[in-house]
C-alpha positions as CSV (number, residue, x, y, z in Angstrom):
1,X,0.0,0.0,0.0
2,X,1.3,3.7,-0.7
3,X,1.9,6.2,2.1
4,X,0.0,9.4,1.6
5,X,2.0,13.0,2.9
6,X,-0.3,14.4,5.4
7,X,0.4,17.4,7.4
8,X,-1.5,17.8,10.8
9,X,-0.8,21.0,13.4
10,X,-1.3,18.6,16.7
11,X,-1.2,20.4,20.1
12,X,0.1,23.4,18.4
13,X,3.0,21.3,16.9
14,X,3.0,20.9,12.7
15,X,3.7,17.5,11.9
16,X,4.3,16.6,8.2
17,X,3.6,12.7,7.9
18,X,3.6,9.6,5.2
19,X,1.1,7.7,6.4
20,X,-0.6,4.4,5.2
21,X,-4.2,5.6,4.0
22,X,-5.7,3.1,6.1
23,X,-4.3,4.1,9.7
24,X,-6.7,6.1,12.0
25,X,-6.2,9.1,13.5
26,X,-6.5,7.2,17.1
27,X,-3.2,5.2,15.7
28,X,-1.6,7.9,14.6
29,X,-1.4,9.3,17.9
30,X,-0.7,6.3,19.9
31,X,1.6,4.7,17.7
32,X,3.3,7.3,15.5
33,X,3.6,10.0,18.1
34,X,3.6,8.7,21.2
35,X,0.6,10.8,22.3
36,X,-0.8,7.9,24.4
37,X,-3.0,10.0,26.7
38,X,-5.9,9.3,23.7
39,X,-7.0,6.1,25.0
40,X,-7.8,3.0,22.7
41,X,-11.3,1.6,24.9
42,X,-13.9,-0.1,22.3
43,X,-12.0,0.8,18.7
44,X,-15.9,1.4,17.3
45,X,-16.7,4.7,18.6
46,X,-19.1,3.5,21.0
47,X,-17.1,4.2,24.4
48,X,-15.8,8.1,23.7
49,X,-12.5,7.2,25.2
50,X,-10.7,8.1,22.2
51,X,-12.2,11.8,21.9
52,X,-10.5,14.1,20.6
53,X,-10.6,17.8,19.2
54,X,-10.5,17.9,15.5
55,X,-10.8,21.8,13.9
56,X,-12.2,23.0,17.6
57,X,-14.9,20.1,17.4
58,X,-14.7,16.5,19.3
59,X,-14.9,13.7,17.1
60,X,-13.8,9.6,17.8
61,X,-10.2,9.2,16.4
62,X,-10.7,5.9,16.4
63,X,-13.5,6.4,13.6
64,X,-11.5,9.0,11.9
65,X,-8.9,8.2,8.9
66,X,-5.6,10.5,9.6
67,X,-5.5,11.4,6.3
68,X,-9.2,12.7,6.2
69,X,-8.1,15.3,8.2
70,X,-5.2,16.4,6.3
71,X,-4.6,20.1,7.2
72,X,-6.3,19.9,10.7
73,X,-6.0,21.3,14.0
74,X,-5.6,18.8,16.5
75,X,-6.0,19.0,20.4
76,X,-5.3,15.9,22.3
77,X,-5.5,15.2,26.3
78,X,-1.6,16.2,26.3
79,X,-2.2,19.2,25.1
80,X,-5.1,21.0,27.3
81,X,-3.0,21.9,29.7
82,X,-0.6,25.3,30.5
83,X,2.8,23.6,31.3
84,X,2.5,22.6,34.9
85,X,-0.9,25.2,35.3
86,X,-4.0,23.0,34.8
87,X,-6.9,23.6,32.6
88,X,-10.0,24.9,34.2
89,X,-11.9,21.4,32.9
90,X,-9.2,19.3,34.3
91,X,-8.8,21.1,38.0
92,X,-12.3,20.6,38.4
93,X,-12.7,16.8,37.3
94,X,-9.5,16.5,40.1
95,X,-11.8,18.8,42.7
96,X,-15.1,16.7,42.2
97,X,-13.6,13.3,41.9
98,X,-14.9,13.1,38.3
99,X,-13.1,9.7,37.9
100,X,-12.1,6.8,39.5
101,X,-9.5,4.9,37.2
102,X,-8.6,7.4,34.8
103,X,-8.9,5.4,32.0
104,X,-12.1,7.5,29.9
105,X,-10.8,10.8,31.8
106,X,-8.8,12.5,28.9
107,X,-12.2,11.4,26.3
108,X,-14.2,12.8,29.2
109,X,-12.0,16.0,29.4
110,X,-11.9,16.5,25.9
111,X,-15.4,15.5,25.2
112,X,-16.5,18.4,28.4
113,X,-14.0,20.9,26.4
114,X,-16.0,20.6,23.0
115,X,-18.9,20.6,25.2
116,X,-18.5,23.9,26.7
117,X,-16.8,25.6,23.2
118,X,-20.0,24.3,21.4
119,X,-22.5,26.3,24.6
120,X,-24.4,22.8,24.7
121,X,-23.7,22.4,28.4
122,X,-26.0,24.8,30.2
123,X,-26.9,24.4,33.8
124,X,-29.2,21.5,33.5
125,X,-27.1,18.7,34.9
126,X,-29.8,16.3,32.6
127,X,-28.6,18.5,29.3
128,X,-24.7,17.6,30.6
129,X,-25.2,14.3,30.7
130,X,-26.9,13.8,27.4
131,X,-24.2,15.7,25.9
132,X,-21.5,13.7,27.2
133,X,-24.0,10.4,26.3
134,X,-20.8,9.0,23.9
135,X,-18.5,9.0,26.7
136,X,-18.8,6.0,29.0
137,X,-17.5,5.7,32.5
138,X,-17.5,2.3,33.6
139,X,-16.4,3.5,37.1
140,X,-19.9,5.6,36.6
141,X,-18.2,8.7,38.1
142,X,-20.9,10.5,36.4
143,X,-22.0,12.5,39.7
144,X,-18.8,14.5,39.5
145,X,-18.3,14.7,36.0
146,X,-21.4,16.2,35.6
147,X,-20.5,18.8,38.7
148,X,-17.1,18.9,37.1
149,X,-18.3,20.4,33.6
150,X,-20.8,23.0,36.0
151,X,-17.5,24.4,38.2
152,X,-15.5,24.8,34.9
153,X,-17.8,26.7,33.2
154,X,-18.2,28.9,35.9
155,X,-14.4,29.5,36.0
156,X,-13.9,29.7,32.2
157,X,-16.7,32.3,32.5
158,X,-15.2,34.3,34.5
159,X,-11.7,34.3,33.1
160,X,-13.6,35.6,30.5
161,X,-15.3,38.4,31.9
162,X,-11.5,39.7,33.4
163,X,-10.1,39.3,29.8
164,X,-12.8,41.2,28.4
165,X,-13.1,44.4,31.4
């Protein structure tokens, strides 16, 4: 099979790539760029564990061909934070224990992230968790996801409001 040249900006970081047509953006990551914090759960887009931002949007990489997305912005798990200086999203899924084993936290994270960008969250703890319905948590730490997405937007709202006075 021929390699195709991609080029994907990933984290902020432009990679130029030959990849096999074939390979999934979920692989790419893992396996060609040791971003590893995208987790591999059901390979069928079913679990959300593999969520990732794609152009500012949250999409399954394991459902996604790498070289679809040619051209793309992409935000992965290792990316979100600041250096050492936590996102907003990810100090509050620490502060509400808004997972147990860690293993759908960075799908969770990433999923909450597009959540909030897209203003589909809301205050309605029901409209969370139908928004995050493609992310599973088998631990079912859903209680403090859910009050995990309501404290970040509160704080990402309010960095806003000091940015814009």
């Amino acid at each position: 099979m021929t390699s195709l040249p991609i080029t994907l900006t990933i984290n902020g970081h432009r990679h130029e790539l030959e990849v096999d047509p074939r390979v999934t953006l979920l692989d790419l990551l893992r396996e060609r760029l040791d971003l590893t914090g995208t987790k591999k759960g059901c390979d069928r887009g079913q679990c959300g564990a593999c969520t990732v931002l794609v152009d500012g949007k949250r999409i399954n990489s394991c459902l996604a061909l790498a070289v679809s997305h040619d051209g793309a912005q992409v935000l992965t798990i290792e990316g979100v934070a600041h250096g050492e200086e936590l996102h907003p999203v990810q100090a509050a899924f620490i502060a509400h224990d808004g997972f147990q084993c860690g293993f759908c936290t960075p799908g969770q994270i990433m999923s909450t992230l597009g959540l909030i960008a897209e203003g589909q969250a809301g205050d309605d703890p029901e409209r969370i968790r139908e928004g995050l319905s493609g992310n599973i948590c088998r631990c079912a730490a859903y209680g403090g996801i859910v009050e995990a997405v309501l404290e970040a937007q509160q704080q990402l709202a309010k960095a806003d409001r000091r940015t814009a006075a």
